[in-house]
Residue, then its C-alpha position, 0 to 999 in steps of 0.5 A: x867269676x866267669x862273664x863281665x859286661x859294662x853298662x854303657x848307659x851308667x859311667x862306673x857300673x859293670x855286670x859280673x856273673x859267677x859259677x855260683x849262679x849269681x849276677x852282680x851288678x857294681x859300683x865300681x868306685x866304691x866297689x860295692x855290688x848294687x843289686x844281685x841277680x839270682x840265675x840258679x846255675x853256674x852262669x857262662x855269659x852276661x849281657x847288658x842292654x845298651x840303654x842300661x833297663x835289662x840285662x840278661x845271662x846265659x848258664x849251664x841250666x840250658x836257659x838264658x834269663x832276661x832281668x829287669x835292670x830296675x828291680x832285679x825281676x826276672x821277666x823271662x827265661x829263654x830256652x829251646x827252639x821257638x819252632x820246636x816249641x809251637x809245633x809241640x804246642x800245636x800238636x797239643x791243641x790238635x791232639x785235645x781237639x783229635x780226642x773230642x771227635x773221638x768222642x764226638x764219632x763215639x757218640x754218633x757211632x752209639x746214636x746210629x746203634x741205637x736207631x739202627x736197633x729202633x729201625x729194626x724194631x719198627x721193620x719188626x713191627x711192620x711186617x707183623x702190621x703188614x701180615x695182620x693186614x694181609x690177614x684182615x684183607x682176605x677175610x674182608x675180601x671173603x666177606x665181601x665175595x660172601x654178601x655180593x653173592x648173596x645179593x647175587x642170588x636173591x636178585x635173581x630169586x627177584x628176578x624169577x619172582x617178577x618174571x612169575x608175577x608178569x606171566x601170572x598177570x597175562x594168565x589172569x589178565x586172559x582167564x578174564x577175558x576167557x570168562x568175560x567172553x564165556x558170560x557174553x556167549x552164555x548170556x547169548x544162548x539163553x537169550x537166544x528166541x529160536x525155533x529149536x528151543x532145544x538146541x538153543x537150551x542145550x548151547x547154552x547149558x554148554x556155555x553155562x558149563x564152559x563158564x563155570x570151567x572158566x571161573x575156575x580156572x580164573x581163581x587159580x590164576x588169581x590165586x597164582x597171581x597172588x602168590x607170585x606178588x607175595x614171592x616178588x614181595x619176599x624177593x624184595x624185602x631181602x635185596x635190601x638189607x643184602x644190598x646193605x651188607x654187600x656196602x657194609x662188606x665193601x667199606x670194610x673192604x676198603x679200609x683193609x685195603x687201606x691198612x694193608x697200603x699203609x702197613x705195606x708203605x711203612x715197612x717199605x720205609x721201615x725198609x728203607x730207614x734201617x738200611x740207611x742206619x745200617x749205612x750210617x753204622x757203617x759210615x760211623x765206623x769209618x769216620x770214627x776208625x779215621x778219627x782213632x787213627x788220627x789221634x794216634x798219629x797226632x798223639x806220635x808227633x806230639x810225642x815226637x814234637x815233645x820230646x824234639x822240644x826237650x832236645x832243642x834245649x841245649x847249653x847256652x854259649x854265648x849272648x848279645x842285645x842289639x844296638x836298637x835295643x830291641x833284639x836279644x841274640x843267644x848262642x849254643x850247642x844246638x848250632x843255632x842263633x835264637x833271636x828274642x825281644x830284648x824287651x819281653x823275651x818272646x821268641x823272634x827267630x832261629x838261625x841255622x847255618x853253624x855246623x857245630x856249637x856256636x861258642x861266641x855272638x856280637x852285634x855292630x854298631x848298625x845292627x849286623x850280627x856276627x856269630x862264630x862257632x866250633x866249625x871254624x866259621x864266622x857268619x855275618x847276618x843281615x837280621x833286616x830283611x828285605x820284602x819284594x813283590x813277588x808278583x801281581x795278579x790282574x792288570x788294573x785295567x780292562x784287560x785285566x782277568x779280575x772284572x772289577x775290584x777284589x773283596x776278599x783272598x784266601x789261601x788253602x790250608x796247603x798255601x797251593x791255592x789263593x782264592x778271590x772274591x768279588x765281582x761287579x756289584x748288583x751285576x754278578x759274582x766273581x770268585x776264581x782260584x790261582x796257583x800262587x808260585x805262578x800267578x796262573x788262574x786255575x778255575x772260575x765260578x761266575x754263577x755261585x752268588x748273583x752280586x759281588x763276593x765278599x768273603x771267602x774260607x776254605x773248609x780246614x781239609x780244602x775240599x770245599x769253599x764258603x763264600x758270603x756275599x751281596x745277594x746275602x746267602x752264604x753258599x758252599x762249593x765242592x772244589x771236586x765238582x764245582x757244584x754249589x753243595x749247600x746254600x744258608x739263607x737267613x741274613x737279611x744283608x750283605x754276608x760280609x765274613x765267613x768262618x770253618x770251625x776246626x770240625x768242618x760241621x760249623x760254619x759262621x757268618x758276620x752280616x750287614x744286618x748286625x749278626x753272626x749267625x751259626x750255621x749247621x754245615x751237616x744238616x744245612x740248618x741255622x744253629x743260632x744268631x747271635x746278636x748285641x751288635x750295633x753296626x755291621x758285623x765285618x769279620x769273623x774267625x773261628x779260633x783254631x780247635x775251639x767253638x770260640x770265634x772272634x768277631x769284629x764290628x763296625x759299632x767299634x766293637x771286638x767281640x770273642x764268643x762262643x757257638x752258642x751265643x755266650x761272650x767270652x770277652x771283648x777287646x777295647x781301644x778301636x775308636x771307630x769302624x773296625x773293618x777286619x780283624x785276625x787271630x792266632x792259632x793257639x788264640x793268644x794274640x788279636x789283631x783288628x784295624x778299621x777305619x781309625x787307621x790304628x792297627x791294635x794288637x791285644x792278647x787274646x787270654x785276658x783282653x789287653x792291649x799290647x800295642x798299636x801302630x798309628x799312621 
């Protein structure tokens, strides 16, 4: 036998525990062992709970146990340090999530290739397109220079053949005349009754024979004439159809032109795609080198973090509950105090301050702990602390630098910057940044939203702030710049929550109008809306590494689902308007609370209750 303890709340009864690793309970008066205990390893301390419904024990397997005194059920085993345990924990949820970018960059990486390869494929065939066009263009260019000078010659063939017709017109038209006015002086001198018939004979066989040269001459005008009608005729005949292949040449012409624009057009963009791929190749490769590198560096501190784990489970000394029955303290060789709940053993804290194995722990009546150890020190705790305002940030009155109440906070994931929303409603926006260790405000943006903010998440690097609001869009800033990088609108109400996922490519938003929507931070475009809320939906938090998020409502509804819409579970008990709710990192517990003024918690694998806390 190596450890007793008494059991205040049963007169008679005692604990004993054993190398054999067993632990007894007894009757002291008839001396006969009530219920047995079995721990597996030789046991070094016992403890039991002042109102007698656990006991607990410490044994050389590095492991306290908590037993139910009732039944002889083991309800937990207590080892490690809680914090080496959580951090290894979360390493294990980072790493999962490290390997899914990963996967994710390979598969961008792959995508890029692959439109990298069609881009270069479609310059490949542009530029043939653009040479076949340039190809099209000259020999139209040619055809068309062909028929204009063509029509070029027979409109100056038309020309030569009107200005022949018009000069042969006047020769006839004077030939005419010539023989008219010969006819008139012949007629004259073979009317004429003079005494000198002879002379008068002899004129007019001059004019007989000046007529008759006339007459001739008259036919060869009107022969002339006719032919350079007939010229002028053929001249206009052909101006015609050539006129008709110089318009067919023409929009021939313009529609290789045309194509040799569009051809020309497309491989500037063919261009311009296939350097953008070739960038996004590049980009890839860096986000995904990034990615490697993190999940090598996260994979060594799991690793690390592990085997920290493993080292944090040093033998158990020592072991007491406290007098409220609530706290189970334990004691060892790693120097530490671990403190857990009597009730269920979950971890509470560690206390360091031993420089050697802590060989022996005690509770006083009004709950001060008191622990020794191979140090040669005795170390009286205080486990009830004490909470002090830090500081105040606005004054509450007109000089204060908040304009009017504050809707929301949100600190950075590095905890060096605390972020207000709110602002004067239907007036304007309000959101500035503080430094918290002083209280200093460190920037302002006043023109983000037209109306009162009322919720605020920093992207999970810092680098840029998501704000939902009155005016009903959700909107990001770059911290860098201070310039608003993306604006969602699609809510058709208040924006009253906002949610990163992990992956700073997701965005959610909880709404006045009754949903959630998802958001693609990337492209700027909604994802989805997700509905079956009958209120507004007041909260909404994404849940560390996953695509799960927890959403609250003012239908008295706690709702975890998916990204793609799906529900996951739900969380009952609220009875009314339920105004906020959190959740874990590693989604193992859900807090809520509204206007029932109960705040629930519930676990967040299976959905129960675990406790409330009324007013």
């Amino acid at each position: 036998m190596t450890a007793l303890d008494t059991v205040p709340s049963a007169k008679g009864q005692i604990v004993s525990g054993s190398e054999d690793g067993s632990l007894l309970l007894w009757d002291l008066e008839s001396g006969r062992s009530i219920r047995e205990f079995k721990h597996g390893a030789p046991i070094a301390a016992v403890a039991v709970r002042p109102d007698g419904k656990r006991f607990a024990t410490v044994a050389a397997d590095k492991a306290a146990k908590l037993w139910d005194a009732s039944d002889g059920k083991e309800i937990a085993q207590l080892k490690g340090d809680r914090y080496a345990r959580e951090f290894a924990a979360d390493r294990t949820r980072t790493l999962t999530f490290a390997r899914s970018e990963v996967d994710f960059h390979r598969a961008e990486l792959k995508s890029s290739e692959t439109n990298r390869t069609a881009q270069l494929e479609r310059v490949r065939k542009a530029t043939e397109a653009n040479e076949t066009a340039d190809k099209a263009l000259a020999e139209k260019q040619k055809k068309h220079s062909e028929a204009a000078e063509a029509k070029a010659t027979i409109e100056k063939a038309l020309e030569e053949a009107r200005a022949e017709t018009t000069k042969a017109a006047a020769d006839l038209e004077s030939a005419e005349k010539a023989v008219k006015l010969a006819e008139s002086e012949t007629k004259a001198a073979q009317e004429d009754a003079g005494p000198d018939k002879e002379a008068i004979e002899k004129a007019a066989a001059q004019a007989a024979s000046r007529l008759a040269v006339l007459r001739e001459k008259l036919k060869d005008a009107e022969k002339i004439s006719g032919e350079a009608k007939e010229r002028e005729k053929a001249a206009a005949e052909k101006i015609k159809p050539a006129s008709q292949t110089v318009d067919d040449a023409e929009k021939e012409l313009k529609k290789a032109q045309q194509t040799k624009s569009n051809a020309e057009t497309e491989l500037q963009l063919s261009d311009k795609a296939a350097n953008e791929a070739a960038a996004e190749i590049a980009k890839g490769k860096s986000s995904l080198q990034d990615t490697e590198d993190f999940q090598k560096v996260t994979q060594s501190e799991l690793d690390w973090a592990t085997q920290y784990a493993a080292d944090s489970e040093q033998p158990l000394r020592a072991i007491a509950f406290s007098p409220d029955n609530l706290t189970l303290a334990t004691g060892g060789d790693d120097r530490w105090l671990h403190l857990w709940s009597a009730e269920n053993g979950a971890a509470f804290e560690t206390l360091k301050r031993h420089q050697g194995p802590v060989t022996a722990v005690a509770f006083s009546r009004d709950g001060i702990l008191v622990s020794s150890a191979a140090d040669r020190t005795v170390i009286v705790w205080d486990l009830k602390a004490e909470w002090k305002l830090d500081r105040l940030i606005g004054t509450g009155d007109s000089t204060s630098p908040l304009i009017d109440r504050v809707n929301t906070i949100e600190f950075s994931p590095d905890g060096k910057c605390l972020a207000t929303g709110g602002g004067e409603p239907t007036r304007g926006s309000e959101i500035k940044l503080w430094d918290p260790a002083t209280g200093k405000l460190t920037r302002s943006f006043t023109n983000v939203h037209s109306d009162a903010v009322f919720s605020l998440d920093f992207s999970p690097d810092g680098k840029f702030l998501a704000s939902g609001a009155a005016d009903k869009f959700l909107k990001v800033v770059e911290l860098a710049t201070g310039t608003v990088v993306k604006q969602f609108e699609g809510h058709t109400h208040h924006v009253l929550g906002v949610s990163w996922n992990r992956n700073e490519r997701t965005l959610a938003s909880a709404g006045a109008d009754n949903v959630v929507k998802i958001w693609d931070f990337v492209h700027g475009e909604r994802k989805k809306t997700i509905a079956g809320f009958d209120k507004e939906v007041t909260a909404i938090r994404f849940i560390g590494n996953t695509d799960q998020a927890l959403a609250a409502a003012g239908d008295a509804r706690i709702r975890l689902v998916r990204e793609d819409g799906s529900d996951v579970r739900s969380f009952a008990g609220a009875t009314d308007f339920v105004e906020s709710a959190a959740v874990t990192p590693d989604g193992a517990v859900v807090i809520a609370g509204g206007q029932d003024s109960v705040l629930r918690v519930w676990d967040g694998t299976d959905g129960k209750l675990i406790v409330s806390f009324s007013p």
